[in-house]
PLY file of the C-alpha trace (Angstrom):
ply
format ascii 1.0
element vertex 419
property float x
property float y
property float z
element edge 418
property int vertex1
property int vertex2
end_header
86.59 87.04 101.10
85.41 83.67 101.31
89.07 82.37 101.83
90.13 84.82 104.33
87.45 83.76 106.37
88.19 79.90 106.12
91.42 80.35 106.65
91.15 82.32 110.02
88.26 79.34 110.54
91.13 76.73 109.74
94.35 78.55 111.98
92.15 78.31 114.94
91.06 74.91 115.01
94.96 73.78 114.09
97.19 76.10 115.60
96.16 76.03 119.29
100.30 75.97 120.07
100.86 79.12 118.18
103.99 80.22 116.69
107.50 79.53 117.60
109.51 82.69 116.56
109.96 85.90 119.12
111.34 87.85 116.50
111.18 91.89 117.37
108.92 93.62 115.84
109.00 97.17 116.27
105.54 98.54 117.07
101.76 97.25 118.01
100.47 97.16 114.12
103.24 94.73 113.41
103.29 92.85 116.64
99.65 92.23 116.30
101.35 91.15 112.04
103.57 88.47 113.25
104.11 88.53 116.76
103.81 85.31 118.72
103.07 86.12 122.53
101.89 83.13 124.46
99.14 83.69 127.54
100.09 80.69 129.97
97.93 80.13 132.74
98.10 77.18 135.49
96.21 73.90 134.88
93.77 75.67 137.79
92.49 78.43 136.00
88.93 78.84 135.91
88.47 79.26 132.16
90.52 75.80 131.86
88.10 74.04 133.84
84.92 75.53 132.49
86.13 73.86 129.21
84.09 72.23 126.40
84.29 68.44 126.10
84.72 68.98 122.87
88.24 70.15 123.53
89.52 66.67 124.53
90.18 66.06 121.48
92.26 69.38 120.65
93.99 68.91 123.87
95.65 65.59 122.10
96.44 67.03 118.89
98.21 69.75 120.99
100.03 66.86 123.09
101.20 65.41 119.87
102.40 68.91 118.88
104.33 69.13 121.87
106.01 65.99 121.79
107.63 67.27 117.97
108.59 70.92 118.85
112.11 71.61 119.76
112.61 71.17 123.37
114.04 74.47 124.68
113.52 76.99 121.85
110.02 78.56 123.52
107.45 77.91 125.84
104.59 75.54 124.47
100.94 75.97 125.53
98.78 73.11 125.47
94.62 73.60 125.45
93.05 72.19 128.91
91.11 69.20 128.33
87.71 69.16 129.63
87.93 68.50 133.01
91.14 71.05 132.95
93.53 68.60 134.14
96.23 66.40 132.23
98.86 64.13 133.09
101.73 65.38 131.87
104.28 62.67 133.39
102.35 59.77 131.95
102.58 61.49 128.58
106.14 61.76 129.04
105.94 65.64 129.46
107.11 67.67 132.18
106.89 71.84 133.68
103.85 71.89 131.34
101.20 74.63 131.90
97.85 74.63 130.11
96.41 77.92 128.75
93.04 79.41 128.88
90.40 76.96 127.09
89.13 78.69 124.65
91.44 79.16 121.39
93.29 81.92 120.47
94.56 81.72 116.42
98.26 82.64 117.01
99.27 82.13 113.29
98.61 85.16 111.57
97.22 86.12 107.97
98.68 88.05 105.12
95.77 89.12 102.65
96.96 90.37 99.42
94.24 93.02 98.07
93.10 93.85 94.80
90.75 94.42 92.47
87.82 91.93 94.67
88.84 93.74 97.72
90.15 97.10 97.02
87.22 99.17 98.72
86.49 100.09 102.19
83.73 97.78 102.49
85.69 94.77 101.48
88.86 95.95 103.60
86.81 96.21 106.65
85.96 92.69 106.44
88.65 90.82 105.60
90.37 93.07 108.92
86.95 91.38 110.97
87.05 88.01 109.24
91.52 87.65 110.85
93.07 89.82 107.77
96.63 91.09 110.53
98.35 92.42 107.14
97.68 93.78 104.08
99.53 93.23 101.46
100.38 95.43 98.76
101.61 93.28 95.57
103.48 96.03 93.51
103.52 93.64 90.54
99.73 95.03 89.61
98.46 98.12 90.02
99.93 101.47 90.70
100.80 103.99 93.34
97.43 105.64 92.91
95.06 102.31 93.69
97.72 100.99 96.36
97.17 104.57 98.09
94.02 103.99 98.23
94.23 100.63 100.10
96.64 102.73 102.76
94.11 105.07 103.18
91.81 102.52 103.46
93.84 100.52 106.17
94.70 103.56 107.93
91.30 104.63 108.56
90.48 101.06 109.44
92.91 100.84 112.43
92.22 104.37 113.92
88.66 103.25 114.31
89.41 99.91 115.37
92.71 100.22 117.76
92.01 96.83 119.30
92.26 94.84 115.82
95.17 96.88 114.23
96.24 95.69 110.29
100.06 96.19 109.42
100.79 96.80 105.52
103.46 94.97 103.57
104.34 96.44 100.44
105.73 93.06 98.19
108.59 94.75 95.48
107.62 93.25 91.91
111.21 92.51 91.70
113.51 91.38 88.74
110.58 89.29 87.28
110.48 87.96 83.69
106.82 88.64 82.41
105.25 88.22 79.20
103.37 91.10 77.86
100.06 92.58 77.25
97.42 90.23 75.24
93.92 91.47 73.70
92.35 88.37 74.80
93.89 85.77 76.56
95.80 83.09 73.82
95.01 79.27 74.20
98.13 77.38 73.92
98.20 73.82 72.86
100.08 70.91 72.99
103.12 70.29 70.43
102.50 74.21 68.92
105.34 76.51 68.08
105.18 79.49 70.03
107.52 82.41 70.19
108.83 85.09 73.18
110.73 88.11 71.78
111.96 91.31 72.79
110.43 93.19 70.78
108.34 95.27 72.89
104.19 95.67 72.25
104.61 92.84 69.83
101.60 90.02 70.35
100.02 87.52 67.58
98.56 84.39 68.17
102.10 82.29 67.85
104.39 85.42 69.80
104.36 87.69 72.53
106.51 90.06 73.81
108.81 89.66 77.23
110.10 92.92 79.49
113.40 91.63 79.53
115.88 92.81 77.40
118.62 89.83 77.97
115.82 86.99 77.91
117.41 86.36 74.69
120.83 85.63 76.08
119.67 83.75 79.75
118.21 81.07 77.68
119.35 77.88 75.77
118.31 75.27 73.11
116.78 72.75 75.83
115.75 74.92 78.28
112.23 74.33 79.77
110.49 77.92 80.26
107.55 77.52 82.85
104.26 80.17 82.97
103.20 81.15 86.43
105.44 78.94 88.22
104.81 75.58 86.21
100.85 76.21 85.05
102.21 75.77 81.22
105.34 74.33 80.12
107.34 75.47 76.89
110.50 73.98 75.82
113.05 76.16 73.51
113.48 74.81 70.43
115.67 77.25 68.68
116.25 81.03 68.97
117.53 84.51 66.49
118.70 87.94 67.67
115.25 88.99 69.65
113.28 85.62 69.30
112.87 82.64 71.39
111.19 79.60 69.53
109.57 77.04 71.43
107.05 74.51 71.62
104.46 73.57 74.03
104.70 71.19 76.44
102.17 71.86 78.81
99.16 74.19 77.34
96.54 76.14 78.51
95.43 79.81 78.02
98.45 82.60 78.65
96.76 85.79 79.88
98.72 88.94 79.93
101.62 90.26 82.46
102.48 86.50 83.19
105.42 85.07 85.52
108.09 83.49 82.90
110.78 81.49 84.80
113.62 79.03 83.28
113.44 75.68 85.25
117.04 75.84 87.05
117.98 78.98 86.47
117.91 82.55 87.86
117.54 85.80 85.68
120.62 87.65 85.92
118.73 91.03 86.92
119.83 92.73 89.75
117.08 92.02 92.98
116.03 95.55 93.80
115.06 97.20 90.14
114.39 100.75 89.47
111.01 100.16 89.88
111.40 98.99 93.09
113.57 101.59 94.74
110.74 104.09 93.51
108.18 101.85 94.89
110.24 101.10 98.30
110.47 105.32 98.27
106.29 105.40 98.05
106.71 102.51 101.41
108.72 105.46 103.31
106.25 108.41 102.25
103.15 106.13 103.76
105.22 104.61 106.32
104.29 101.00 105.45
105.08 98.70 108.39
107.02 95.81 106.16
108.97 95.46 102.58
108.79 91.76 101.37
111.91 91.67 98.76
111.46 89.76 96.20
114.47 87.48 94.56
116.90 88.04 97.52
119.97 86.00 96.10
122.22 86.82 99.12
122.75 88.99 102.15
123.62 92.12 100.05
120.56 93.12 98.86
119.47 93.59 102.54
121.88 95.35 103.56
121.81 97.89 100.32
118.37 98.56 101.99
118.90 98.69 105.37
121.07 101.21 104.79
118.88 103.51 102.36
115.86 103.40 104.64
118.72 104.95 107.63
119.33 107.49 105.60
115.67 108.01 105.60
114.83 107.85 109.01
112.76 105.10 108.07
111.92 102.13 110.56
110.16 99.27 107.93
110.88 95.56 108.46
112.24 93.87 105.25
111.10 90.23 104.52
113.31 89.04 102.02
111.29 86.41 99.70
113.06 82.97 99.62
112.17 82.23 95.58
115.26 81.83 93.71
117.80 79.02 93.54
120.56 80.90 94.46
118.96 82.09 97.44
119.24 78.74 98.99
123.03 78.21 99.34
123.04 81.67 101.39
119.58 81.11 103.40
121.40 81.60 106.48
123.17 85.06 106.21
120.27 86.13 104.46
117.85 85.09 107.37
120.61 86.59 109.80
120.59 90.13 108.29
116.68 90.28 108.00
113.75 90.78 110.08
112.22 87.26 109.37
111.62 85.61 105.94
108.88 84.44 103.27
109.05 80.64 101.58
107.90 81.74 98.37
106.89 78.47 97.10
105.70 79.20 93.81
108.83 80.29 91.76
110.21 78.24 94.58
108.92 75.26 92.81
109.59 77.02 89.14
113.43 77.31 89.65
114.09 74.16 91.50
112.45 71.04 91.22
109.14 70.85 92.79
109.42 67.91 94.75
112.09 70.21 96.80
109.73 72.54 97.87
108.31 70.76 101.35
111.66 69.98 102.37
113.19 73.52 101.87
109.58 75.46 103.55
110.50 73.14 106.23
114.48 74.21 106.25
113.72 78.05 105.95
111.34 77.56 109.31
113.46 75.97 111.25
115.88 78.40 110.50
114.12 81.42 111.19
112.78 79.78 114.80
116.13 78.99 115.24
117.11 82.83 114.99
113.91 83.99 116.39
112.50 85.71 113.45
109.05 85.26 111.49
108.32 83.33 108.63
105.72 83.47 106.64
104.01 80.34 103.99
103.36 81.89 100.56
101.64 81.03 97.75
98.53 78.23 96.95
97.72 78.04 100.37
93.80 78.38 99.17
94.19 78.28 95.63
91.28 76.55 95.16
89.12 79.02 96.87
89.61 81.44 93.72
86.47 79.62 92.22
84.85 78.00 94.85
83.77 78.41 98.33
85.05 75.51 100.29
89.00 74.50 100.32
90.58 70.78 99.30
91.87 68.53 101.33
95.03 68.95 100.83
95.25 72.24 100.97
93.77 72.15 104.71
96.67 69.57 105.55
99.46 71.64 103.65
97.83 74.52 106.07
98.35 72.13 109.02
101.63 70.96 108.37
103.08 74.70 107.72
101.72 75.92 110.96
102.95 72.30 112.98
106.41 73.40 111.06
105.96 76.37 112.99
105.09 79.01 110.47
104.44 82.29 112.04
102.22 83.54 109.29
100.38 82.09 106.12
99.84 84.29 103.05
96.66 84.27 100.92
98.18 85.90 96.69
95.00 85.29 94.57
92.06 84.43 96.84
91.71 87.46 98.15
93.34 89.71 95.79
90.77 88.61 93.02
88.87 85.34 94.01
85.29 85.12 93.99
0 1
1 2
2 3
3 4
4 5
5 6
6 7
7 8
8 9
9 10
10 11
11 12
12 13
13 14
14 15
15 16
16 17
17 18
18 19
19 20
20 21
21 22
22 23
23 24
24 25
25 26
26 27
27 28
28 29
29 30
30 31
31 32
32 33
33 34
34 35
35 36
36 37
37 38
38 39
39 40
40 41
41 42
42 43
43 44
44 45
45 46
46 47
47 48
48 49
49 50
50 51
51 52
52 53
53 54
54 55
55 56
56 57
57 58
58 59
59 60
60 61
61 62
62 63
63 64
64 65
65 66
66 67
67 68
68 69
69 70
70 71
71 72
72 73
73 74
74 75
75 76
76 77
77 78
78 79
79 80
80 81
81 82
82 83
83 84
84 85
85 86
86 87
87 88
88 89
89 90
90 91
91 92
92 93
93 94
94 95
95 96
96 97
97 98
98 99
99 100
100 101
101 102
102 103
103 104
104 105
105 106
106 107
107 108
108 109
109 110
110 111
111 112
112 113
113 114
114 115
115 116
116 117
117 118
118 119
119 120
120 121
121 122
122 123
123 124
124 125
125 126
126 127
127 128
128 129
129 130
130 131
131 132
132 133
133 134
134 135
135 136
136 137
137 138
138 139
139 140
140 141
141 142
142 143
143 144
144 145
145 146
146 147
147 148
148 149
149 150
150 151
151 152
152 153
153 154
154 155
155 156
156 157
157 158
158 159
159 160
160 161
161 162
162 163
163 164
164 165
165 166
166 167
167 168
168 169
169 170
170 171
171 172
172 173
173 174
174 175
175 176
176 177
177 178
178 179
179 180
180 181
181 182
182 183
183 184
184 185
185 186
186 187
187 188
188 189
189 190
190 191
191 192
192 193
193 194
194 195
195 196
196 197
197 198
198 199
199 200
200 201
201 202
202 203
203 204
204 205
205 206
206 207
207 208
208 209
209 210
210 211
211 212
212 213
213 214
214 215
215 216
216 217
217 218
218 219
219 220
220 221
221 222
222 223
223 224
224 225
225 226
226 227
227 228
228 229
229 230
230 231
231 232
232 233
233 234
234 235
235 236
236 237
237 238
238 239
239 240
240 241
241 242
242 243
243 244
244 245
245 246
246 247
247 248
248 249
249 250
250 251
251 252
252 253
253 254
254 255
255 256
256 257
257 258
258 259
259 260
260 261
261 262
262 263
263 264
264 265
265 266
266 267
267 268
268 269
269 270
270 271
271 272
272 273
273 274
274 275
275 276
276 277
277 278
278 279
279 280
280 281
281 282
282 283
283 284
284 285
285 286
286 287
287 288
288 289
289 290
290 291
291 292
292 293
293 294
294 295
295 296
296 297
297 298
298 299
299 300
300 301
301 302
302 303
303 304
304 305
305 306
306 307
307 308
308 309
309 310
310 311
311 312
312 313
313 314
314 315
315 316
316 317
317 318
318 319
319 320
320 321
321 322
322 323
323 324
324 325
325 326
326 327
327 328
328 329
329 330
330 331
331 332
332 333
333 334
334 335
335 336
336 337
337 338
338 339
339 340
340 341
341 342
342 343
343 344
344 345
345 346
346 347
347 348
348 349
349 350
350 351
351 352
352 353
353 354
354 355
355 356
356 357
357 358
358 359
359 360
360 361
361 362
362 363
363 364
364 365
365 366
366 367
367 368
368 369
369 370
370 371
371 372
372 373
373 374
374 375
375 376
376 377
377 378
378 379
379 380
380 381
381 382
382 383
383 384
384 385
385 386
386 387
387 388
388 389
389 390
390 391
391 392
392 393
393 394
394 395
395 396
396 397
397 398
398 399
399 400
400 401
401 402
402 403
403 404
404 405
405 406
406 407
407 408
408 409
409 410
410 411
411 412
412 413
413 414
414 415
415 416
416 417
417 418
């Protein structure tokens, strides 16, 4: 709760320009999602001239702002200073118009609930606090407590029309995942542990793995990374059913975690059976957005496009940019969508991390440049699991995504089960 607050706090004070995309979005819950409408007013509007002096200062980080956007690909709105005027032609700027003074947060919020805000109580304020959609992460849970959250939502926005809350429903996808642990196993430096097959299997030196072919995707060498990097293994030798490794990078593996293969993408196809019967519950509820996870190419989208035609269904898919060989087809991927999400962390698990900021930056500019929302994923307020103020850094990497021109950050743990 804490972090969606802050981060609603945050968006306001440092996205006065708003987003860039004018992607179509189909009806009021999901303009209100990831729309990006801009209220322009002349420099002699009342509102501009009542201004605080305070806003001097915003009105220069906006001119700044305005001087890096693309010239041409949308309107830009710049806060009044305090005396509502500003010399645009000594700044070098021209056909400017100032909006109303006081700030409207464009960039919108993705909240992903769970078990710290799965009741109505906890919903309702995460909708007051600048929650615009709720995300559903199909990886947890099952139908039964993510019907709840619908229901939840639902009667949210019919008794608050004015402050409507989309729902994205995130597929689980072809993910690698370790299995279920007793307690969670501590994992040290330079120890032999094992991943097999063998389902239900768990010790304090093995655990099991939901994929059948792990066995065969890896190599001697390879460096095996748990939730997206947190602990490192590299494979030392393997049998039949059994990885061997040994640990790099320790610390305590908790069940159901993300297993990835630095480099390399799980040859699993990107929709599973799981997730056609979970994109099936999305058309019974009428969920306002799929987020796809592991889109590898244009296919996938397409495959789903034309299943929710045949059921009459009209949900926006957001394919999840996460996997390396999503990259080399970003563009007709991006084209045959309804926007996109830079997943950063198995992003950063499948490519090498210090990629990461350059390619968030190269999915944005190419959804603006198609006019379609994007959305910032993934240890935006990581922090803000455990405590109740954010870093540094993770204010600026905030800053930076929305100056990118981000129509939407996401918030994974610190809502879904942070403190």
């Amino acid at each position: 709760m804490a972090a969606a607050t802050e981060i609603s706090s945050l968006l306001t004070r440092i996205s006065p320009t708003g987003p860039r995309a004018s992607g179509g979005v189909r009806k009021e819950a999901a303009e209100r999602a990831l729309s990006c409408s801009r209220t322009l007013c002349p420099s002699s509007d009342p509102l501009a001239k009542s201004a605080a002096p305070s806003l001097q200062r915003r009105c220069d980080f906006v001119v700044r702002s305005i001087r890096t956007a693309d010239a041409g690909q949308s309107a830009v709105s710049a806060v009044a200073a305090a005396d509502g005027t500003l010399n645009l032609e000594k700044l070098g700027l021209s056909n400017g118009k100032l909006a109303a003074a006081a700030p409207r947060r464009k960039t919108k919020i993705v909240s992903t609930i769970g078990p710290s805000t799965n009741t109505k109580e906890m919903i309702w304020k995460l909708a007051e606090a600048g929650m615009n959609v709720a995300r559903l992460n199909m990886s947890h849970g099952d139908h039964s407590s993510h019907q709840r959250t619908i229901d939840l939502v639902k009667e949210y926005n019919a008794h608050s029309k004015d402050n409507v809350v989309a729902i994205m429903l995130d597929t689980k996808g072809p993910e690698v995942r370790s299995g279920d642990v007793p307690q969670p196993i501590l994992l040290e430096e330079g120890q032999e542990f094992n991943f097999t097959i063998k389902r239900g299997v768990s010790s304090e030196n093995t655990v099991s793995v939901n994929y059948d072919d792990f066995v065969n995707d890896v190599e001697v060498g390879d460096i095996l990374l748990v939730d997206g990097g947190m602990m490192s293994l590299a494979v030392k030798s393997k049998t039949s059913d059994t990885v061997k490794c040994e640990v790099i990078d320790g610390g305590e593996l908790k069940s159901r975690r993300h297993l990835n293969v630095r480099g390399k993408s799980a040859t699993l196809p990107s929709i599973t059976d799981k997730d056609w019967e979970d994109i099936k519950f999305g058309v019974d509820n009428k969920v306002d957005f799929y987020a796809v996870s592991f889109v590898k190419d244009a296919k996938v989208i397409y495959e789903l496009k034309d299943y929710l035609k045949s059921c009459n269904a009209d949900i926006h898919i957001i394919p999840k940019i996460e996997s390396a060989d999503s990259i080399p087809n970003l563009q007709s991927i991006i084209s045959a969508s309804d926007g996109a999400m830079v997943a950063r962390g198995d992003l950063g698990a499948e490519l090498p991390i210090e990629e990461v900021p350059l390619l968030q930056e190269e999915i944005i500019r190419c959804c603006r440049s198609m006019g379609k929302p994007v959305i910032v994923a993934t240890n935006m307020l990581e922090s803000m699991i455990d405590h109740p103020t954010p870093t540094r850094a993770e204010v600026s990497d905030i800053a930076i995504a929305v100056r990118e021109g981000a129509d939407s950050v996401m918030l994974s743990g610190e809502t879904a089960h942070g403190k």
